[in-house]
N, C-alpha and C positions, 0 to 999 in steps of 0.2 A: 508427345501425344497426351492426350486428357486421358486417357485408359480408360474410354466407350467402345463400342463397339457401333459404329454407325451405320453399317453399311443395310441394317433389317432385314429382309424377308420378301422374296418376290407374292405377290399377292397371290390365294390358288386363283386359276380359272384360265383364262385367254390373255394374260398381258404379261405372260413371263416375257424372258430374251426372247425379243421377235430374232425371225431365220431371216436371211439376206432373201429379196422377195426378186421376181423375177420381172417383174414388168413396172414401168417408170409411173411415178405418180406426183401428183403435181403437191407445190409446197402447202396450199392448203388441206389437204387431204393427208400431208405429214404432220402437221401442227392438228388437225384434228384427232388425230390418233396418238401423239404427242400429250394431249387435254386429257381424253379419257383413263390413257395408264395413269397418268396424274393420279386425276379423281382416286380412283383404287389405289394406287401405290401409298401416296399419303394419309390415306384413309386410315389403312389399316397403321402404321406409324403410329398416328394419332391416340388409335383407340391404346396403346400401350401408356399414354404420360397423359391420357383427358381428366384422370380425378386429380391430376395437381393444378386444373385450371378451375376458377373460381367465376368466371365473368364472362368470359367468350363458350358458346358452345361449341360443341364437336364441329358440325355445319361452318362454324365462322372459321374456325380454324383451319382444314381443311381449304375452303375458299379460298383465304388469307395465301397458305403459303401455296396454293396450286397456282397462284397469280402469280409471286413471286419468280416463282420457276418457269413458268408459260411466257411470261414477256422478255425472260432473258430469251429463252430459245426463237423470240421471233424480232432480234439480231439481226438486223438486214447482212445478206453476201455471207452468211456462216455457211453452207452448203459449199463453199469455195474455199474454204480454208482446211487445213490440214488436220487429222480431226483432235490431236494436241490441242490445239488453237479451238478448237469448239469446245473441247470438253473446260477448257480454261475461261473462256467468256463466258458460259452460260452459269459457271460456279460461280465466278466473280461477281455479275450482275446481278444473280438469282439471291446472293447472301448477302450483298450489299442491302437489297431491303429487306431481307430477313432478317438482319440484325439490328437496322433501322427502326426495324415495328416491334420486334420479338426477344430482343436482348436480355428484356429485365422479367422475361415470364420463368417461373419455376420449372418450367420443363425447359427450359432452350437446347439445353447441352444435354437431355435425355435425346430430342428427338433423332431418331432415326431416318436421315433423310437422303443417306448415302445413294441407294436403289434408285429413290425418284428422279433423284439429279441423272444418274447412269440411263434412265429411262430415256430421258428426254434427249441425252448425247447421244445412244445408241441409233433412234430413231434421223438423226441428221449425218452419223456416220453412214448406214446404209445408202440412203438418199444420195450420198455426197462420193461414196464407193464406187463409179463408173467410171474405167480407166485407168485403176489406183489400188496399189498394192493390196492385199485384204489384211484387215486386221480383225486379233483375234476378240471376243465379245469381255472375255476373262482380262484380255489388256487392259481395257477402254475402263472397265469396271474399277480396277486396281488403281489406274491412275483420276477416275474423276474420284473417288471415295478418299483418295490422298488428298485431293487439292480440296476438297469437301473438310474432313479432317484441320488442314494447317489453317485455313480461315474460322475455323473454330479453337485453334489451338491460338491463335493470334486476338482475337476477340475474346478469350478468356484471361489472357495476358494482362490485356488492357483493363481491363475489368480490374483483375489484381492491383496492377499498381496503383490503380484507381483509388481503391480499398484500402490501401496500405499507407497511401500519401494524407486521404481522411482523417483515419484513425489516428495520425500523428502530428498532424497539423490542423487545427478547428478554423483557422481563419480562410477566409475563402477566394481574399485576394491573393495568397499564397499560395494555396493548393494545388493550381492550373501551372503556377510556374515551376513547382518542386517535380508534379506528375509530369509536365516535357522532357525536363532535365531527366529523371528515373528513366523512362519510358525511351527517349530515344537514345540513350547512352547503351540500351540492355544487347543489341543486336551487334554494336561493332565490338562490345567487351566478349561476345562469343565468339565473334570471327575472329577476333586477335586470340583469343586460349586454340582456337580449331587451326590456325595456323603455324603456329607454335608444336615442332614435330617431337620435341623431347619425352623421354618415356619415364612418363608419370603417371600414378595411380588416382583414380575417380576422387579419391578423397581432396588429392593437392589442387586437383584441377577444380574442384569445389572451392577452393579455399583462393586461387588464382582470380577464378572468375569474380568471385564474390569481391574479392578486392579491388581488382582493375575496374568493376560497374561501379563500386562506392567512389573511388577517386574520381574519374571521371564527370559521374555524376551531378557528385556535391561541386566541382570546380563548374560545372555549369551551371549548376543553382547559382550558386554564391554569386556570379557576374553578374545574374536577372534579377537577383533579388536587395530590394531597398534594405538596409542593415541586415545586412546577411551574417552577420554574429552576433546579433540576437537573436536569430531561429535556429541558425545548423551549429548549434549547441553539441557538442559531444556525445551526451545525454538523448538526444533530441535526436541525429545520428543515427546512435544504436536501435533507438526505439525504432525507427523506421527498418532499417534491414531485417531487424527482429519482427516486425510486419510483413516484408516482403519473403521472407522465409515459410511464414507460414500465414499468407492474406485472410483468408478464411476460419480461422484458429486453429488452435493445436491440433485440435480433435479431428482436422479436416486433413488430404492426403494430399492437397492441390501446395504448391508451391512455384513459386518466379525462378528458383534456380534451374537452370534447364534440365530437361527432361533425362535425355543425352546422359548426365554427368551423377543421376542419381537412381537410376533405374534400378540399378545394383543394390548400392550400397543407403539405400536410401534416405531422404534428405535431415539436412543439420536440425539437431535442436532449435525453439525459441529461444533459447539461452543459453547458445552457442557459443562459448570464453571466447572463441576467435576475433566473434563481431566485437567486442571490446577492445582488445588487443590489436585489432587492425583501425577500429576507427581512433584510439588515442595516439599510435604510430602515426596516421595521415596528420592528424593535426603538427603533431611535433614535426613531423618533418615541413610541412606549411610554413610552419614559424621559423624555422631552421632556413630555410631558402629564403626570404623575407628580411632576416635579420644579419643575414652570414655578409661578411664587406665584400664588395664585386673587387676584382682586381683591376686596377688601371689599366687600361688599352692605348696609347697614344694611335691618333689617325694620322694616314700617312699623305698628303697632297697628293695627284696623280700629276700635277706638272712638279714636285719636288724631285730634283735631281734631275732633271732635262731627259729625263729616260736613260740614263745611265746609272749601271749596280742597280744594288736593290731599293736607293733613293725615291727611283720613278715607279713603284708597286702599288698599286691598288689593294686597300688592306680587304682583309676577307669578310665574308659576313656575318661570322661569326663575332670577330671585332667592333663590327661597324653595331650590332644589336648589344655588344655590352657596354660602350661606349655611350647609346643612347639610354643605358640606363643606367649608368654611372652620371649625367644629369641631371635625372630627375628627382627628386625630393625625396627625401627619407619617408618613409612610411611609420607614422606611430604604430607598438606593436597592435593596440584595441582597433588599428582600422584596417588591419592588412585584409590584403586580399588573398585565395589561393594562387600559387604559384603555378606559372604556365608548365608545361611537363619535362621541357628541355631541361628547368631550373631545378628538377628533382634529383638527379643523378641515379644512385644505384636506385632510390625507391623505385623509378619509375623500371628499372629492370625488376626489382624482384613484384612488381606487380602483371608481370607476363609480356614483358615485351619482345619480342623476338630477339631480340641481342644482348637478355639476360645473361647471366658468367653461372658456371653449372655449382660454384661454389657459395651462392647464394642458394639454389635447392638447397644443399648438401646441409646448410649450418639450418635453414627452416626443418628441414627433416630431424634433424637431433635437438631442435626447440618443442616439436610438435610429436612426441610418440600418437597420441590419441588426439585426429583431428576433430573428433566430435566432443570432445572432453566439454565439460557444463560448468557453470557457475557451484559455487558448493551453494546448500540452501542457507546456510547461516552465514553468508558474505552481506554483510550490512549493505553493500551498492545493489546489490539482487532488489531490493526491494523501487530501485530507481528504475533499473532497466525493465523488470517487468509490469506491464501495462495490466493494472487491474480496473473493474468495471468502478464503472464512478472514476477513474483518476484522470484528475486533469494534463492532460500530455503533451500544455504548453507548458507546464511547470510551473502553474502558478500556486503555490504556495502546497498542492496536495489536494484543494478542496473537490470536494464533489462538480460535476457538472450538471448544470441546470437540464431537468428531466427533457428529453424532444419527444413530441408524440406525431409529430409529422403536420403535413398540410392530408384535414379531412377528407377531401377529393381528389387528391393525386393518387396517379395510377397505381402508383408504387408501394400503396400501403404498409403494411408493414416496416420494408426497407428504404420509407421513404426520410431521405435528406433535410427536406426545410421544415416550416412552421406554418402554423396557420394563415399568420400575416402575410406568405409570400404571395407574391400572383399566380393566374392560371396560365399554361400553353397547351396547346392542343397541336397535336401531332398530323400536320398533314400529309396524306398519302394520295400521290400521283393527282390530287388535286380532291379528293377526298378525306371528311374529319377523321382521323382516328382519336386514340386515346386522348386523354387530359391527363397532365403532370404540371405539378410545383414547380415553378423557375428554379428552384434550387436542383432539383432531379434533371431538369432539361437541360441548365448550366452542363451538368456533368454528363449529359447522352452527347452535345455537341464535342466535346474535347474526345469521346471517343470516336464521334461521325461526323464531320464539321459538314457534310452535306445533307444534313435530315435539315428539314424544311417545317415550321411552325409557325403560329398565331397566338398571340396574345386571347386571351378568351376572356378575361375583364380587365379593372384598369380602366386610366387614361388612354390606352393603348389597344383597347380591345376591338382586336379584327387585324389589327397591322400585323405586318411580319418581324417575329422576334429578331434580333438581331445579337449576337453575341458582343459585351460589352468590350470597349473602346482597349487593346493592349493585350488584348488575351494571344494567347498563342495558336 
């Protein structure tokens, strides 16, 4: 969870939990009364995060997400569904364009929009209640302000690695490929630690996960990316997880490692010895699988020996896959590639795999007394790994980076991405203008929304529909 509280405050007056009503009333006359708790419900939400909006008023805002939420609920056949299933559709639609429109405003992740969402479920649960077990108001509540909840906990995620992949990569054809690889790697490296029933403490399982997303990961950058040993640098590596640790900086409480695993004990330093220690291990062992001689396999005919003894055996697959790489060409060490994961051996156990040996914990555990243990401040490499302002963090040489003041008219001012010189897009909504953003800013709202919908606003191009460029993910 993001540690908000979302669920706010039923409005005072007539639009608390309506009572189960006794006489049937038609779907418009639900959806109308649907509209109005809106209005109120959001209203008030609103008026708690309006001074951190600079541009839209109260009025706009308010409108903006009653719309949002109103056109999920009117979801054709949701009154027919189980009301799971209602409170699940009308979240998913409703934040699909709230996050669409509202992602990059300074309030997003204040607003409290738990209640509104519950408003407008409750009102089609009633409706939808003839015939069918009764459920209670307190259920319905709990479970839409969860699913309310993990689409903001997923949309802040993304965000993160977003942030994290920037900050350590400046080039822009790279970024989109390094953030897939991050980004989709982060969900099966938790389900493989959550699977994994051995009893270990929050700290190892920090230290698990963290390692199992970096491998992974970088093994899929590395594939997508043109001289991938020139970017995933060792160096280059660290700096990133040491981003992902802490996206927003030190000072900030938000973190990529899950929630789950540091609640407790809370999360690792930016200059965490471990991320050092595990990303110079991956490498060595990379080059170690890559370089180590495969053992000859002889292949066995299936018509040798006429099917008699073990002549006539079809060799196993296992064979049959070292055999084809026992012909292929030697790999110079400057061009390897990572090694696929079967080719790891123990690393790929003591990186959490389920059929890890309990004697790999045992020797990590007496490696590691203090899993948070830090860089000393006078270790001459400290000053590589940690990312100060001004430093260039493709490594080029230490120089400063040239000042960005953003593109003047993008939305995103402050936190905005490109430059002057980029183009404009303008953000359209259900066939109406919204905002204007920088190509640069827009580039990076599609990799989190690939279905928000824009226009070129000058330009060779202005009026056409953006189109995200040719390779991207």
């Amino acid at each position: 969870m993001i540690g908000h509280q979302y669920r706010g405050s039923w409005p005072q007056g007539n639009h608390g939990p309506p009572h189960q009503r006794g006489r049937q009333v038609s779907q418009e006359q639900i959806l109308e009364r649907i509209h109005g708790n809106l209005y109120s419900i959001v209203g008030e939400a609103v008026d708690d995060v309006k001074v951190e909006e600079d541009k839209w008023s109260r009025t706009e805002i308010v409108k903006r997400i009653v719309g949002y939420i109103y056109k999920a609920a009117k979801t054709p056949d949701l009154m027919h569904k189980p009301w799971q299933e209602i409170s699940k559709t009308i979240v998913h639609h409703g934040m699909g364009s709230y996050v669409s429109a509202c992602s990059e405003k300074p309030w997003f992740y204040q607003l409290a929009l738990g209640n509104a969402f519950t408003s407008a479920v409750w009102e089609l649960v009633q409706a939808s209640a003839r015939g069918r077990p009764q459920v209670h108001f307190q259920d319905v509540q709990d479970f839409v302000v969860r699913e309310f909840e993990q689409h903001l906990d997923k949309s802040l995620l993304t965000k993160a690695v977003w942030d994290a992949t920037m900050l350590t990569f400046k080039d822009r054809d790279i970024q989109p490929k390094i953030f897939k690889a991050v980004h989709n790697t982060y969900q099966p490296a938790l389900d493989e630690l959550l699977a994994d029933t051995r009893p270990i403490d929050d700290a190892r399982k920090v230290e698990t996960f963290t390692r199992r997303w970096m491998e992974t990961s970088m093994q899929r950058a590395w594939s997508a990316l043109e001289s991938a040993e020139q970017v995933l640098s060792t160096g280059q590596v660290i700096r990133l997880f040491q981003n992902l640790i802490a996206p927003f900086g030190e000072g900030h409480e938000y973190t990529c490692i899950p929630s789950m695993l540091v609640d407790q004990i809370g999360r690792p330093p930016r200059n965490w010895k471990f991320l050092r220690t595990a990303v110079s291990k991956m490498f060595e062992e990379w080059h170690a699988a890559q370089t180590a001689p495969q053992p000859s396999k002889r292949r066995k005919k299936g018509h040798d020996g006429g099917g008699g003894g073990g002549g006539g055996e079809e060799p196993e697959e296992a064979e049959e896959q070292e055999a084809t790489r026992d012909e292929e060409e030697e790999v110079p060490a400057e061009e390897e590639n990572p090694p696929e994961e079967e080719e790891l051996g123990d690393f790929a156990a003591e990186n959490g795999t389920n059929g890890a040996k309990e004697e790999v914990l045992e020797e990590e555990d007496a490696e590691l007394k203090d899993p948070w243990e830090t860089l000393e401040p006078e270790d001459a490499e400290l000053e590589d790994l940690d990312v100060k302002d001004g430093e260039d963090l493709n490594g080029a040489g230490g120089e400063a980076l040239p000042e960005e003041n953003g593109h003047p008219e993008c939305t995103s001012a402050g936190d905005c991405l490109g430059a002057p010189s980029d183009g404009l897009v303008r953000h359209m909504i259900e066939g109406e203008d919204g905002d204007v953003y920088c190509e640069a800013c827009w580039h990076s709202f599609m990799f989190h929304n690939p279905d928000l919908e824009g226009l070129w606003e000058d330009g060779d191009q202005a009026g056409q529909r953006y189109e995200a460029p040719p390779g991207d993910p």
